[in-house]
Each structure stands twice: as structure tokens, then as C-alpha cells.
N, C-alpha and C positions, 0 to 999 in steps of 0.2 A: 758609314753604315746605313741601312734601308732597315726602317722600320717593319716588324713582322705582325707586327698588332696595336693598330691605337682603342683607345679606350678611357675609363674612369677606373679608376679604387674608389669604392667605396666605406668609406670609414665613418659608422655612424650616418649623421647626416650631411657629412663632410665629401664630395666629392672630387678627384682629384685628376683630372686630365692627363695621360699617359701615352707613352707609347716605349715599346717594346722591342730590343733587340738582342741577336742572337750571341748567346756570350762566347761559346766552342766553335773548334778548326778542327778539321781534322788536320792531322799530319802526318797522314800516310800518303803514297805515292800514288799520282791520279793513273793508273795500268789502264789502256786498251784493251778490249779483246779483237783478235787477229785468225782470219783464215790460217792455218796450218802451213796450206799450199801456197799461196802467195804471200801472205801478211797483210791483207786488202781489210782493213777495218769492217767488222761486222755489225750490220744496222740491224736494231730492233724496231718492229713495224707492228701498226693498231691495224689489224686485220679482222674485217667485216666476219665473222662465224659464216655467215650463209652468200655472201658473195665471194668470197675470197678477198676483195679489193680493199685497197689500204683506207684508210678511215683518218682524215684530218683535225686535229685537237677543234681546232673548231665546232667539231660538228660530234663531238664527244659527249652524253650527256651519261648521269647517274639516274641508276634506276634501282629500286627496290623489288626483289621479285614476291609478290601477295599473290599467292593462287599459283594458277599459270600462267600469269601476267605479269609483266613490273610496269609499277610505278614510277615514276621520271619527275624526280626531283631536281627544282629550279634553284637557285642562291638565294631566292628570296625565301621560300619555304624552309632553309634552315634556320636562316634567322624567326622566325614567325614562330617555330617550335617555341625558341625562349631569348625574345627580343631583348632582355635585361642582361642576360650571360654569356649576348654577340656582343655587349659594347661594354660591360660591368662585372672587373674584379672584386663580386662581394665580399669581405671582408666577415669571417662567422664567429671566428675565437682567436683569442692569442693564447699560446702554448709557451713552454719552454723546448727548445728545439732537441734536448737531449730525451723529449718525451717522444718523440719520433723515430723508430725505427728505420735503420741506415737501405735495409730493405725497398721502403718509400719513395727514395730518392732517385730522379730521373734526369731530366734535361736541366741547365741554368738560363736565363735568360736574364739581361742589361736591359734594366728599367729607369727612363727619365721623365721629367717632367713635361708634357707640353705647355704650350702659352697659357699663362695663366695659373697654371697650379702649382709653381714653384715653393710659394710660404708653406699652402697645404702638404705639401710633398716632403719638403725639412722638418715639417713640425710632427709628419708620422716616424720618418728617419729617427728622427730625435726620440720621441717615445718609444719606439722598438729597439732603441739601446738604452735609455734612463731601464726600460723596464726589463731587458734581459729576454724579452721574450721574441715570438715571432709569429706572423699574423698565416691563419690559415683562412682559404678560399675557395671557390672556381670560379673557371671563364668557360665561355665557348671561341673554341682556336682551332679553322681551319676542319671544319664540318664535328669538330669533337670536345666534347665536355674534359674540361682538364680540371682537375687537382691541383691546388700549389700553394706554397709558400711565399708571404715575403719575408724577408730578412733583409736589414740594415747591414750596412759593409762603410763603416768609413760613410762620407756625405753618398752612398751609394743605397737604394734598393733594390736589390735582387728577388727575381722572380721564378722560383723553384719549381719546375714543374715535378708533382709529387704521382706516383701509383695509388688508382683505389683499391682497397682490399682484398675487392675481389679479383684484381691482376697479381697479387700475391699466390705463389703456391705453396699448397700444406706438404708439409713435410712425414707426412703418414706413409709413403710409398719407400721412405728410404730407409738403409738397413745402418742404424746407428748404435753405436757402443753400450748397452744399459747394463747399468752395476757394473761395468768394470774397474777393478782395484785400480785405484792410483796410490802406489807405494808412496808414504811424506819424504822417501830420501828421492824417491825418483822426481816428486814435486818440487823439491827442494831446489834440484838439480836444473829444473826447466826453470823455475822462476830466474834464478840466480842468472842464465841465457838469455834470457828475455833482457833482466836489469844490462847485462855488458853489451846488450844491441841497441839498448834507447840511448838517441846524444841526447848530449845536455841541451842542447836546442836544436828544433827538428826546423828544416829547413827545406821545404817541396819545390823549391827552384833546383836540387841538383838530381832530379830523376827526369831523364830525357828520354826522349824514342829513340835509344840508337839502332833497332834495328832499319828503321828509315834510310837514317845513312850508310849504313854498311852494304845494304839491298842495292843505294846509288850507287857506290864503290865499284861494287860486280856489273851495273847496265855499263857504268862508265869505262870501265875495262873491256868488257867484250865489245864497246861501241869501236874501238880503238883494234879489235881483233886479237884481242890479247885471250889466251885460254886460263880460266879459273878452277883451281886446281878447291875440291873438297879438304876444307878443314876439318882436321880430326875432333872428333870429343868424347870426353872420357867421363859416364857419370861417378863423381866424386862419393865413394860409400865406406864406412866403416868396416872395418875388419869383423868386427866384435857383433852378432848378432844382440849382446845384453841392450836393452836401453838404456841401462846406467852407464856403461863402459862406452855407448855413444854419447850420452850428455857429455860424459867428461873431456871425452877428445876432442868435442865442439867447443868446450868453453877452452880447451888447450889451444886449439888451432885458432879462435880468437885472440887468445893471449899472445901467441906468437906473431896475428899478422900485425897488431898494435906496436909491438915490440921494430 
């Protein structure tokens, strides 16, 4: 793996040598896009606004527009904003991580130690699980102020990249259910569904992307000239508009595939 950020943790007055890698894959299928008419791969191109002419990454810069002007900012001028937050995961509070809304939560990133800060590095690991907690931060990653979390994992610290607040939206605009009755038999009825859905141990290795593979099944068929015939589907619904007379038939048709 190629490192996406080195750096320090800051803990205290404790510094700790890092570097940063990406923890997720996608596992969806890498799709082309394709002329229609021939299926000749179609190129996206950095085109000059006022030449027309194609524009070389090289010669690519950022600019801020101030006025009717931009400004043209260098790689060093980001760092210069906040030279402490390009190289240093500061470290501002530990939390309990159930205090954090699921809302928050963004990207993971695999964090090791670099040379040298391996003691430092076990001995935070160690206190972010003696203590139950989890350390919150930011960095500057990649021209942008992040948010995040570490968390211990086993001899592992992970590096949560979290949402600020303000990337949260309020929920004012949406039309949600107030004072509506929840009958105790109809409550009754949903908890009891809830309880015949939870296993006794929950186990997140057996949820896979199958539609991944099913999507391959079809290129790999028609690669082959073979025609793919549309699968039927039928949405599964209740006879019975009551919602009690559906709870019952769910907790039935549970019981039955168990059986």
C-alpha cells in the first residue's frame, strides 16, 4: 500500500510519526464509457475556455476568483495557511465514540507508525482502549481541513475521517410523522420482529455485493453472444392493508422460513 499522508499525532506533548493509508475498495465493476456508434472509448479533455485547446496537467493551476480576477494558488501557500494542520493530527479531546452521531461518520483510513514512533504509537493504542474512549482531531489532507477520529482496533489505529456540522443537513424541510399514535399492540408486535431478526451473533462478513457478480454473469454471457432474458419480480406485499394483520404475517412468514 502507498501512503496518502505522513505526519505526527499529536498527543499532549507526545509526538508520534505516521503515516496514512487508505482502508476501502470499491467493488463495483470498473464500466467504460463508449461511443454508441462504434464503442471507441470516450476521452474527457482539460480544455482552455478561451482557446479551445487541450490544457496539460502540468500546466494546470488553482485559482481563487477575488473580484474579477483569480488568484493562483501554489502548494506552498496551502501549507502556509496552517503549516501545523499540513503535517499534525492534533489531538483536542477524547470522547466516548457512542457520543458521536452515526451521521458524522465518513471515510476510514489504516494508520501505522513511522520510524521511530512505534512505543509512542502502542502506548496511545493502549490508552484509547484501557480508556473506552476515542480521540478527536484535525488534519489538513489534500488542500482540505478534515475532521476525525482515532480509534484503536486491536494493535491497530484507525483514522476516521468525521463530517463538520456544518456538512450536516437539518432536517426542517422534511415532512415527518408528529403525534402520530403508536398503538402498544402494534408496538408490541414490531418490537417482537425486530427481536426474531437479531442473531445471536451478528457477523458482517456474510453481506457481500452480489449484485457485482450477477451484473458479471450478464457482460459474461452476452460476451459469449448468448441473449439475457429479463427476470421477473414480483414486489412481495401483504394482502391485508391493517398494520397489525402485516406485523403478524411477517413474524409468520419468519417463522415458517426458520422452520
Amino acid at each position: 500500500m502507498r501512503a496518502i499522508w505522513t505526519g505526527t499525532i499529536g498527543f499532549g506533548l507526545v509526538n508520534i510519526p505516521i503515516k496514512i493509508y487508505t482502508a476501502i475498495q470499491s467493488s463495483t465493476l470498473d464500466l467504460d464509457m463508449l461511443d454508441k456508434k462504434n464503442h471507441a472509448n470516450i476521452k474527457f479533455q482539460r480544455v482552455n475556455e478561451s482557446t479551445g485547446r487541450v490544457v496539460e496537467w502540468e500546466n494546470i493551476v488553482k485559482g481563487y476568483k477575488y473580484g474579477d480576477e483569480y488568484v493562483v494558488l501554489e502548494d506552498a501557500d496551502f501549507e502556509k495557511a496552517s503549516p501545523e494542520k499540513s503535517k499534525t493530527i492534533d489531538i483536542n479531546e477524547f470522547v466516548k465514540e457512542e457520543e458521536i452521531d452515526a451521521n458524522f461518520f465518513d471515510t476510514p483510513y489504516y494508520c501505522e507508525p513511522a520510524k521511530g514512533g512505534e512505543r509512542a504509537y502502542a502506548l496511545l493504542a493502549a490508552a484509547l482502549k484501557e480508556t473506552g474512549k476515542v480521540a478527536l482531531g484535525t488534519f489538513v489532507m489534500r488542500t482540505k481541513e478534515n475532521f476525525c477520529m482515532l480509534k484503536a482496533e486491536g494493535d491497530l489505529i484507525e483514522v476516521i475521517k468525521l463530517r463538520f456540522p456544518e456538512e450536516i443537513r437539518a432536517t426542517t424541510e422534511l415532512t415527518l410523522p408528529k403525534q402520530t399514535e403508536v398503538k402498544p399492540a402494534e408496538l408490541k408486535m414490531a418490537v417482537s420482529l425486530i427481536t426474531q431478526l437479531t442473531p445471536k451473533k451478528f457477523n458482517i462478513d456474510k453481506y457481500k455485493d452480489t449484485y457485482s457478480a450477477a451484473l458479471m454473469k450478464i457482460i459474461e454471457a452476452k460476451a459469449k453472444g448468448k441473449t439475457v432474458s429479463q427476470p421477473k419480480f414480483k414486489m412481495v406485499q401483504s394482502k391485508s392493508k391493517d398494520l397489525m394483520d402485516q406485523l403478524k404475517e411477517s413474524l409468520e412468514t419468519r417463522k415458517k422460513v426458520r422452520v
